[in-house]
C-alpha positions, -999 to 999 in steps of 0.1 A, spaced: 0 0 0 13 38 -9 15 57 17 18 98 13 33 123 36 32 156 38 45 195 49 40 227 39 57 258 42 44 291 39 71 324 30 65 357 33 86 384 12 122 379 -13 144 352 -12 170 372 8 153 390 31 119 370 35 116 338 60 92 305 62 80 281 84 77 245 74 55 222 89 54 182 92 21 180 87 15 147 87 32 136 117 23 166 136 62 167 150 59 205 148 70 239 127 104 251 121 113 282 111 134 287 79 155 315 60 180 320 34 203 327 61 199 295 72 200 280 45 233 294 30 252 305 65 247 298 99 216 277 113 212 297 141 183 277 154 163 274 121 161 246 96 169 243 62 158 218 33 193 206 30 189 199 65 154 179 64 168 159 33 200 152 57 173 135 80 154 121 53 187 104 38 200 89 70 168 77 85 157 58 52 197 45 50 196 33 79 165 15 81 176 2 45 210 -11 58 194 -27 86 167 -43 64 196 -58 45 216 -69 70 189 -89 88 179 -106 58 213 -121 52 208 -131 90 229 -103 105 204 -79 129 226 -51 138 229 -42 174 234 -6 162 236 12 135 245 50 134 242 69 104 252 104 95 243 122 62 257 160 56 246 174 22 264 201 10 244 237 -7 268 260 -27 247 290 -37 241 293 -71 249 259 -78 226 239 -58 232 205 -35 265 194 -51 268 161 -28 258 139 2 281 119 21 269 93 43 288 74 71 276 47 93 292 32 117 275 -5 131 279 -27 153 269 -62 140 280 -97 157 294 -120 134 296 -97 104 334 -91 91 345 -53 80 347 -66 42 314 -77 42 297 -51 63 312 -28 39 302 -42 6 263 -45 24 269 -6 34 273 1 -4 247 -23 -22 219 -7 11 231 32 -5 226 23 -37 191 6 -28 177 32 -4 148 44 -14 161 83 -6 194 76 -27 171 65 -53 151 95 -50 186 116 -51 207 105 -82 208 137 -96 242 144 -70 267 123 -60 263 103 -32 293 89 -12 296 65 19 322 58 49 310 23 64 332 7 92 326 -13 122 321 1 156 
């Protein structure tokens, strides 16, 4: 069965000088505040979109990765991913680089490695991405 979520944000005034709040609207999780500022400088306690496809990216990886790794009968313990996408104004989101670092009885660095890369190339986020480059750090904890 599909499923659909959504948000929404409303802006008020120029790209520049103008701000927005974004809301997940369909978990109900809350509104954050977002500006070009933000966006291209410091956070200073506002989001970004680079920043929500960040979490996007490492939550779906992860729960990819772990997906795979149980099938071929290896449940992590842990698995801790990070994803930082980088924005250069003018030119867009020129790359994501994801690291995850597990912990996974019985499961040799090689092959932990080689699942890391097939779970990237699989996720349904990375899928959704392959219009920038997407790279992964994957060792053992």
């Amino acid at each position: 069965m599909a499923t659909t979520r959504r948000a929404t944000t409303q802006w008020s005034g120029s790209l520049l000088e103008g701000a927005g709040r974004v809301t997940l609207e369909s978990s109900g999780l809350g509104t954050y505040d977002v500006t070009w500022p933000s966006r291209a400088e410091e956070p200073n306690g506002r989001t970004s979109p680079e920043e929500l496809i960040a979490a996007a990216h490492s939550s779906c990886y992860s729960m990819a990765f772990s997906n795979a790794l149980a099938k071929a009968g290896h449940a992590p313990e842990k698995l801790e991913t990070t994803a930082d996408v980088t924005f250069q104004p003018g030119e867009g989101i020129t790359g994501i680089h994801l690291t995850v670092v597990g912990t996974v009885p019985g499961l040799g660095a090689d092959e932990f490695g080689r699942m890391a890369e097939e779970a990237k190339v699989g996720c349904p986020v990375s899928k959704a991405l392959t219009g920038t480059t997407i790279t992964l750090d994957a060792r053992l904890a």
